[in-house]
C-alpha positions in Angstrom: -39.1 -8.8 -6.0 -37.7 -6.0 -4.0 -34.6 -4.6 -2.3 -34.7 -4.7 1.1 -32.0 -3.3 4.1 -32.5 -5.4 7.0 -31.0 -4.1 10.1 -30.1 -5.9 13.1 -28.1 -5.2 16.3 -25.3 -7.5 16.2 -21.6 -7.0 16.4 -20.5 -6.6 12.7 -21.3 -4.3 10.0 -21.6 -4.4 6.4 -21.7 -0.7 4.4 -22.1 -0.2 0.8 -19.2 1.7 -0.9 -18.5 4.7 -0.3 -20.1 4.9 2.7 -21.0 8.6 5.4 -18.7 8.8 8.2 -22.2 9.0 10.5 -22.8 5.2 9.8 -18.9 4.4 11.3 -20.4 5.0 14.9 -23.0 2.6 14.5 -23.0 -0.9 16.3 -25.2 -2.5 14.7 -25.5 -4.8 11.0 -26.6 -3.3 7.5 -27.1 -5.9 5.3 -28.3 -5.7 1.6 -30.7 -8.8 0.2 -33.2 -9.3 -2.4 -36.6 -10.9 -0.8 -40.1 -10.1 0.0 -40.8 -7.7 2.5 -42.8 -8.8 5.9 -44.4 -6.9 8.8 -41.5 -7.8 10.7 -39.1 -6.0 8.7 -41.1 -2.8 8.0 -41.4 -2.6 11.9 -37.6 -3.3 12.3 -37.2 -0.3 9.4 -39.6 1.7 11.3 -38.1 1.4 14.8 -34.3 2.0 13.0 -35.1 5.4 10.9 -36.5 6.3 14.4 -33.4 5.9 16.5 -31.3 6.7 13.6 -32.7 9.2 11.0 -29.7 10.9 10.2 -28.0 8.2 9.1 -31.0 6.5 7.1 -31.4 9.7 5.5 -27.5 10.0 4.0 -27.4 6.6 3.4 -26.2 6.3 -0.7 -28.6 4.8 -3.0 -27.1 1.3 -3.5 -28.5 -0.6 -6.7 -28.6 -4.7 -5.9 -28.0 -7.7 -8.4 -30.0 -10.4 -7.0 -27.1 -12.6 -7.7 -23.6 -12.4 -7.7 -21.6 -15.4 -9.9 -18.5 -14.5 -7.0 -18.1 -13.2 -4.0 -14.6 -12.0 -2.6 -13.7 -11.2 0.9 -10.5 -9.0 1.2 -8.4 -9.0 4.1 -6.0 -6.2 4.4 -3.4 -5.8 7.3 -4.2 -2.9 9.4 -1.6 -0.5 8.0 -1.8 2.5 5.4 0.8 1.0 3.4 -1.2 -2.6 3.4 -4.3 -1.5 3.0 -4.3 1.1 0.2 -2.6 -1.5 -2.5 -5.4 -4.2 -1.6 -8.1 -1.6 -1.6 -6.8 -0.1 -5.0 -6.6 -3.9 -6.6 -10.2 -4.7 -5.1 -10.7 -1.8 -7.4 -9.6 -2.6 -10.4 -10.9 -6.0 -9.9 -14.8 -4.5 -9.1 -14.7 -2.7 -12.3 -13.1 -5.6 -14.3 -15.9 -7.6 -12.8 -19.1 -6.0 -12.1 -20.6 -9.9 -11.6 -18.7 -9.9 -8.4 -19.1 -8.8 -5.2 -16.1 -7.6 -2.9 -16.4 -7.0 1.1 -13.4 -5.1 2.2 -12.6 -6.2 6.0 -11.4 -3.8 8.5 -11.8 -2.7 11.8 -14.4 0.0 13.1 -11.2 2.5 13.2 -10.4 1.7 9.7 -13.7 1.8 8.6 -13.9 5.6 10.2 -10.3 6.7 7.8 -11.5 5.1 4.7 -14.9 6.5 5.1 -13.8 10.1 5.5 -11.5 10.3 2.5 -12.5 7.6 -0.2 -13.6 8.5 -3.6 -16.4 7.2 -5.4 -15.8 3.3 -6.2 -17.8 0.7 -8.1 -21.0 -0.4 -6.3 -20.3 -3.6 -6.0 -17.5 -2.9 -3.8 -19.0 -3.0 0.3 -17.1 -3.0 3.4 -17.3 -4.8 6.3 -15.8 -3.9 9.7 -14.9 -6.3 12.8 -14.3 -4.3 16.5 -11.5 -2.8 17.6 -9.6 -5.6 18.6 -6.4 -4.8 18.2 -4.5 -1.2 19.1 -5.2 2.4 17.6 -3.4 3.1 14.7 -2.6 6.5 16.4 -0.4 5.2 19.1 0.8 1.8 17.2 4.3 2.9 16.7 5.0 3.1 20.9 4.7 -0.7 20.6 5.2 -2.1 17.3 5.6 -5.8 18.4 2.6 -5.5 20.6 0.8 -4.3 17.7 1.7 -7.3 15.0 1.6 -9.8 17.9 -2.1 -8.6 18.8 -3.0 -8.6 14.6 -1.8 -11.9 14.8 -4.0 -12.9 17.9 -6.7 -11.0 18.3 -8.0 -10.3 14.1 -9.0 -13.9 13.5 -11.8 -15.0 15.5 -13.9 -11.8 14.6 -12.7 -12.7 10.9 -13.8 -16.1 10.7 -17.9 -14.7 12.9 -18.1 -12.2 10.1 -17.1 -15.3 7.1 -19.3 -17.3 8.5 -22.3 -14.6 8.9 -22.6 -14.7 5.5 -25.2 -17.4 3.6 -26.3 -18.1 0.1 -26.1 -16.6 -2.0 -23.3 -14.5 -0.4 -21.4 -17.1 0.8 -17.3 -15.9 -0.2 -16.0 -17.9 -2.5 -12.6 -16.4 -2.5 -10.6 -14.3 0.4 -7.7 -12.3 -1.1 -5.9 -11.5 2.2 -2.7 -9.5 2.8 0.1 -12.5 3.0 1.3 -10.5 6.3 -2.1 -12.3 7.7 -1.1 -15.7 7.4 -3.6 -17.0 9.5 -6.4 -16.0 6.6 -5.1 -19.2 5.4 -6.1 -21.4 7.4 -9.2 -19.3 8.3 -10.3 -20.0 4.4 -8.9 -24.1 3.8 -11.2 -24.5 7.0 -14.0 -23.7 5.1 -12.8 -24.8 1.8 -12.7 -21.1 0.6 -10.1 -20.3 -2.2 -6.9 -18.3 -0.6 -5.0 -15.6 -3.0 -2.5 -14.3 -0.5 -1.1 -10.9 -1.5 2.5 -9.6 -0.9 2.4 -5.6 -0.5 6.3 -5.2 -1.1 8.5 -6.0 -4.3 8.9 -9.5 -5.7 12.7 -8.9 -4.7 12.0 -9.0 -1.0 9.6 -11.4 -1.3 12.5 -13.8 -3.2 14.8 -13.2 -0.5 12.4 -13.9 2.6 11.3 -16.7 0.4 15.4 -18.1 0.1 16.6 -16.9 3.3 17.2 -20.7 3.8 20.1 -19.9 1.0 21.7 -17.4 3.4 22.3 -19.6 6.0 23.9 -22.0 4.1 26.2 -19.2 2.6 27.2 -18.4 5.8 25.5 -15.1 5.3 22.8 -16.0 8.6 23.2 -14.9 11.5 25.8 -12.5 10.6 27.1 -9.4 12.0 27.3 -6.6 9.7 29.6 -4.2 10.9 32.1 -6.9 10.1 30.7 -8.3 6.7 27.7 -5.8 5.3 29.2 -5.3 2.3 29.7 -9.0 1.4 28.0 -10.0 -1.8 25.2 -12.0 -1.9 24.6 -13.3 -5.7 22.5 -17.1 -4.9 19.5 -15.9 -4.5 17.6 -17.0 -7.9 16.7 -14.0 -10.3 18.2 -11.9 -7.9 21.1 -9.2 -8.5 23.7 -9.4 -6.8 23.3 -7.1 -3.6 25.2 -6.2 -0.2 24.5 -7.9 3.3 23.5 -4.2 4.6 21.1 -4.0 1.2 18.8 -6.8 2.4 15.9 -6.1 4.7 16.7 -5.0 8.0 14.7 -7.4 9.8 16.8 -10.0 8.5 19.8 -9.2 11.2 17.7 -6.8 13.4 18.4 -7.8 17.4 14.8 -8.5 18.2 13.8 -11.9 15.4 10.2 -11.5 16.4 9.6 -9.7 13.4 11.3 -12.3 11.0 10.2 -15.5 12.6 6.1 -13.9 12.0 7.9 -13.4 8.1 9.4 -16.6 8.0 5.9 -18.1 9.4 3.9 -15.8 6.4 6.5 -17.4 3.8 5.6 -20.9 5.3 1.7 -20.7 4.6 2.4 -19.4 0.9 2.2 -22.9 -0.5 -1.6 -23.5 1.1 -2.8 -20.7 -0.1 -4.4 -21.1 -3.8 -2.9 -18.3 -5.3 0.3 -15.6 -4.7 -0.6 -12.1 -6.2 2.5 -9.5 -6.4 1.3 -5.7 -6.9 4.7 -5.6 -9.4 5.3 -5.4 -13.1 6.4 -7.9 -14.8 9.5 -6.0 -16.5 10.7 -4.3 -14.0 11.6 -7.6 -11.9 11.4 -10.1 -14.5 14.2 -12.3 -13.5 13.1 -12.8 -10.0 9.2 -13.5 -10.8 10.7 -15.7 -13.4 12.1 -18.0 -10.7 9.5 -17.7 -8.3 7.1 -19.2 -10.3 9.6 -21.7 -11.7 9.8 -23.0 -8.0 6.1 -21.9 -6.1 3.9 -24.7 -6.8 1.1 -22.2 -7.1 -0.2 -19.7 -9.7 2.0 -16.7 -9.3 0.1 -13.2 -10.7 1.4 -10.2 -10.6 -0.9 -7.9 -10.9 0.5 -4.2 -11.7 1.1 -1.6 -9.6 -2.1 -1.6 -7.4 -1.6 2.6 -7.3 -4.9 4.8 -7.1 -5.2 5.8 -10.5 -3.9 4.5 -13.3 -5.3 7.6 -15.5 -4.1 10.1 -13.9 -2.6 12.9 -15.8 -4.8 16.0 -15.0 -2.2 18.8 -13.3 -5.3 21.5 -12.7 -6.0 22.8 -9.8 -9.8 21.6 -9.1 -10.0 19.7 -5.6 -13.0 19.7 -3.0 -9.9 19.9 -0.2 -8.6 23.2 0.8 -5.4 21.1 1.3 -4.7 19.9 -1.6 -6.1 23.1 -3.7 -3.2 24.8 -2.3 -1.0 22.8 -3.2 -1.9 22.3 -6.3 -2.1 26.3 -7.0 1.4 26.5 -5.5 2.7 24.0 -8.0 1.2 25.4 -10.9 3.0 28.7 -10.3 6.6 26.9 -10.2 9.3 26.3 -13.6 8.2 22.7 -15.3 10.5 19.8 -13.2 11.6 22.5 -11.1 10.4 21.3 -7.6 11.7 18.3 -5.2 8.8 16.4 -3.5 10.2 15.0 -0.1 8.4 12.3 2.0 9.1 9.9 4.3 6.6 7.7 4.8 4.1 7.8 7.8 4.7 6.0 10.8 9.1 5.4 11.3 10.3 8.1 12.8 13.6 10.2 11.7 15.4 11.2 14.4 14.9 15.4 15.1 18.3 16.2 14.2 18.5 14.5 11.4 14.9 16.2 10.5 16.9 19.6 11.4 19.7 18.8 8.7 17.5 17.4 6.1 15.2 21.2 6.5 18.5 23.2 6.5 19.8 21.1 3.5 16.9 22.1 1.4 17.3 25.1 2.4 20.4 25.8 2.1 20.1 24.1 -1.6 17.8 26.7 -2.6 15.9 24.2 -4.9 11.9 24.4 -4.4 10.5 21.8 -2.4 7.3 20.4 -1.2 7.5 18.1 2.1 5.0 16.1 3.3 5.5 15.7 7.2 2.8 14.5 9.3 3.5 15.1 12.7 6.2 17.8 12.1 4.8 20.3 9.9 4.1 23.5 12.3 8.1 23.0 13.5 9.5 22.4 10.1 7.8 25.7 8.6 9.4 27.4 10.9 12.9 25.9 10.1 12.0 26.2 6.3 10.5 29.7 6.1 9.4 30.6 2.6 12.2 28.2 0.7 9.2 25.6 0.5 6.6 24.2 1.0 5.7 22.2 3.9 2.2 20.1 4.4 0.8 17.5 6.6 -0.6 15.5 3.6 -0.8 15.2 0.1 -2.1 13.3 -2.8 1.1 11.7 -3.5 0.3 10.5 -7.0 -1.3 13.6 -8.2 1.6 16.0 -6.9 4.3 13.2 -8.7 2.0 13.8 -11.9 2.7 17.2 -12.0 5.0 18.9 -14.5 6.4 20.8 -11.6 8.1 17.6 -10.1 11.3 16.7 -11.2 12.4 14.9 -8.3 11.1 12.7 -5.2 13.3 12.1 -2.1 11.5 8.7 -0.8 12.0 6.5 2.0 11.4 3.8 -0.5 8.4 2.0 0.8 7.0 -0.2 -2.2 4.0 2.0 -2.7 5.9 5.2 -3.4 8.6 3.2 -5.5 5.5 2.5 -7.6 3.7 5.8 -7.5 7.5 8.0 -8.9 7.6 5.0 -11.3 4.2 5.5 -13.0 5.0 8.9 -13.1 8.5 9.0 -14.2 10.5 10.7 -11.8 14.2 10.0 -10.4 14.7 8.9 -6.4 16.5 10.5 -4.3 16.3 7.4 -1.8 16.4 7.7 2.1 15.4 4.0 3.2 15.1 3.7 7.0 14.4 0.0 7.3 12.8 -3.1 6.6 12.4 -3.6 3.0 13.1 -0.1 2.0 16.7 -1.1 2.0 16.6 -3.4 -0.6 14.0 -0.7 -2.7 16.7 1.9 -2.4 19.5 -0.5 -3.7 16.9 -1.7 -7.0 16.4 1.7 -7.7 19.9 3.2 -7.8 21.7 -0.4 -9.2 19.8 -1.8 -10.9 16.9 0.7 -12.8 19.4 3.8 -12.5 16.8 5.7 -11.5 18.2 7.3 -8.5 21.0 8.3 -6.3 21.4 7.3 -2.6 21.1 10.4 -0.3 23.1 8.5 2.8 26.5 6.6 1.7 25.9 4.4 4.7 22.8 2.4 5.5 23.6 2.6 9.5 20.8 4.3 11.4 23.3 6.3 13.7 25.0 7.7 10.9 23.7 11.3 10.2 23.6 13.2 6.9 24.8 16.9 7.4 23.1 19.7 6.1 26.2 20.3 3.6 25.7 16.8 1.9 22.1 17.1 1.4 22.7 20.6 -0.4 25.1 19.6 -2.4 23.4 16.6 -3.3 20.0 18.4 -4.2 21.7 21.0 -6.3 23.5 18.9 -8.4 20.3 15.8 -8.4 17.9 18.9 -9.8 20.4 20.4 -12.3 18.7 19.6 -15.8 21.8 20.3 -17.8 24.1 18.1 -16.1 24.4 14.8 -18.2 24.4 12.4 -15.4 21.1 13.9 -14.7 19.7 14.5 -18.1 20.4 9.9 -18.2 18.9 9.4 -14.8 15.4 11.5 -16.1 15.5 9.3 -19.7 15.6 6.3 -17.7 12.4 7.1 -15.5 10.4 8.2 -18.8 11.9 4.7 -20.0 10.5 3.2 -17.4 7.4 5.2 -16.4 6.5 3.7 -20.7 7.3 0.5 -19.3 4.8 0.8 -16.6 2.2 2.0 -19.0 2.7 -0.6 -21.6 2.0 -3.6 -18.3 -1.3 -1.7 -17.5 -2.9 -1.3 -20.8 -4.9 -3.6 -23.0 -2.6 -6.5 -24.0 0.1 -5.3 -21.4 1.7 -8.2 -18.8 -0.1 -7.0 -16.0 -3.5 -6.7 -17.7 -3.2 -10.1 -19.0 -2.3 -11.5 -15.7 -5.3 -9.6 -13.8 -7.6 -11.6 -16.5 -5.7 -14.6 -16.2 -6.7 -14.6 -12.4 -10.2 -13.3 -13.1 -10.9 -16.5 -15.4 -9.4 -18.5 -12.3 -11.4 -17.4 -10.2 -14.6 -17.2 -12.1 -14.4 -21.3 -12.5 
């Protein structure tokens, strides 16, 4: 018995984890088996080290069971904030489960950005990439309906070729897809393969996409909310009671084509075998309550899904120039002294709003470190030597740091989850979609944060005095509103820890699933 890399010139590609970013260029198939090895495929080998010796040469050394008792195909959308949740739960779920092997899907693009910044992972996590079918991430934000309607249209074929290049013993017996893929469904009852969809966003917005049914009979849909935003909504089951304007934006935006693809994702829920939620149990307990009272499938939820869990090293050691300096910078400012500002990477804030948000800080004279990826030559110029400002970060490591006392968010779930874990206050800035509803848990209902705009309408612009004053007062230690907002995140940041250790909700869930899917 032997291990043996066959490679053949076809249209998609499996890579074990992690993988060079040489081998993202290449259209061809690397497959690992277990077999005997023939003339044929020494000569294959032969003619392939030829063609391509710099990538045979880097390839890692990959160590092969010659069976696997599961096999799980992951299916993330194609969208930073989708696929680094799924990615960090295939994770946790390789290392809880070193019997199983996990093929992360993506296209050739997405192959090429995980492949030049992914740490080491357990080897029995492999990716495999489809073409790319759909348009660039780099230029998806000039047509963002173009973009999901061509995810919708254009991902599944390729998904179901590479499925169904797959034989015994590799055959998937489980695809855990992103629940914004709907059509993974279907893909996987077709071939009576197990579906776990996955939500990326809170169980809250989940519940109320779920009960949006509930909306229109309250009167409540269609609605227009200059006139009645700040009606109440209290029906929704396990659900606080929230604003009209606190509900995703989606919900009442002029273009539906967005909610009618969530209201189709919500439909396929109940043929999928299994709804994961990347949420702890405690911190939305009434709501996951009564979605698995009324889901007729096994509801998980599964914990954070951050990058890592066991995180708590502030030094300065880093292979990236980047990040070593901000790290160094960090370690020379007061403990909790320093606002981190982001937000997010792909909606846009308007320029002069960017230009009162810089001379806010500014003007605060609070430390800050901003994370602006498109902006960051322009913004040091406004900003000068008040802070810091960089194109990218390691979000969770930065939060981690003692320095931190503060993180002005635009409250997408992932960064909710990230200043959670580490236990620092919001100052929130939601911009749309689900953020909304983020922004209002946060401040309402875990006290964790204060609202930086008083009015959720996009026109409405947040002056340079506001944001000062607001800064100063939200990074004064001694005042007592303050000193309860900062108990309350360590309150729940031991929360969080509790759900993610041995015995903890979200451990017990993750194993829960496990032994599901192990029958």
């Amino acid at each position: 018995m032997a291990i043996i890399v066959l490679f053949s010139m076809e249209r998609h590609q499996f890579y074990p984890f992690p993988q060079k970013a040489t081998e993202t260029f290449l259209r061809g198939t690397v497959v690992i088996y277990t077999s005997q090895i023939t003339y044929s495929f020494l000569l294959q080998a032969w003619k392939f080290t030829a063609k391509y010796p710099r990538l045979v040469s880097d390839m890692d050394a990959v160590t092969v069971k010659p069976t696997y008792s599961c096999h799980v195909v992951a299916i993330p959308y194609p969208g930073r904030g989708h696929v680094n949740p799924l990615m960090n739960f295939c994770n946790i779920l390789a290392s809880k489960k070193p019997d199983t092997l996990i093929t992360f899907v993506v296209t050739e693009e997405w192959l090429g950005f995980i492949s030049s910044s992914s740490n080491s992972s357990p080897s029995n996590l492999q990716f495999g990439s489809i073409p790319n079918v759909i348009p660039s991430e780099l230029v998806r934000n000039a047509d963002p309906i173009g973009f999901i309607e061509a995810v919708l249209t254009k991902m599944e074929t390729p998904v179901e070729e590479l499925l169904d290049s797959f034989h015994q013993p590799l055959r998937p017996t489980l695809i855990v897809t992103d629940a914004f893929l709907f059509w993974a469904i279907g893909v996987g009852n077709r071939r009576n393969i197990p579906v776990a969809s996955f939500f990326p966003m809170s169980s809250t917005v989940f519940s109320v996409f779920y009960h949006l049914d509930l909306l229109a009979q309250h009167g409540h849909f269609p609605v227009d909310l200059s006139e009645k935003g700040n009606e109440i909504v209290d029906y929704i089951p396990g659900v606080s009671p929230l604003r009209l304007l606190d509900l995703p934006s989606l919900i009442f935006a002029s273009n539906q084509y967005t909610l009618h693809r969530t209201l189709d994702l919500i439909s396929w829920i109940p043929k999928a075998r299994y709804l994961l939620l990347p949420s702890i149990y405690e911190l939305e307990s009434q709501v996951i309550k009564a979605l698995k009272y009324k889901i007729s499938i096994p509801v998980y939820t599964i914990g954070p899904a951050i990058p890592d869990l066991k995180l708590r090293d502030n030094s300065s050691s880093s292979s990236n120039n980047n990040e070593l300096n901000i790290l160094q910078w960090l370690d020379c400012q007061p403990e909790s002294s320093v606002l981190y500002v982001s937000l997010g990477s792909h909606v846009a804030v308007s320029s002069a709003q960017m230009d009162e948000i810089a001379a806010g800080l500014c003007d605060s004279g609070v430390r800050f470190l901003w994370v602006a990826r498109d902006k960051t030559c322009r913004l040091r110029q406004i900003c000068g030597d008040m802070g810091l400002v960089e194109p990218w970060c390691d979000q969770l490591k930065v939060l981690c740091h003692s320095s931190v006392g503060g993180f002005w968010t635009h409250c997408g779930w992932n960064s909710v989850k990230e200043g959670i874990f580490a236990g620092v206050p919001f100052l929130t800035f939601p911009i749309f979609a689900d953020q909304l509803t983020h922004s209002k848990v946060i401040v309402e209902d875990w006290k964790i944060g204060w609202r930086i705009k008083k009015e959720v309408v996009a026109t409405t612009l947040v002056a340079r005095e506001e944001i000062a004053g607001l800064v100063q007062k939200f990074m004064d230690l001694e005042r007592a509103e303050v000193k309860e907002m900062r108990r309350r995140s360590r309150e729940l940041q031991l929360v969080c820890e509790h759900a993610i250790a041995e015995g903890g909700t979200s451990e017990i869930d993750i194993n829960a699933f496990i032994r599901d899917i192990s029958q």
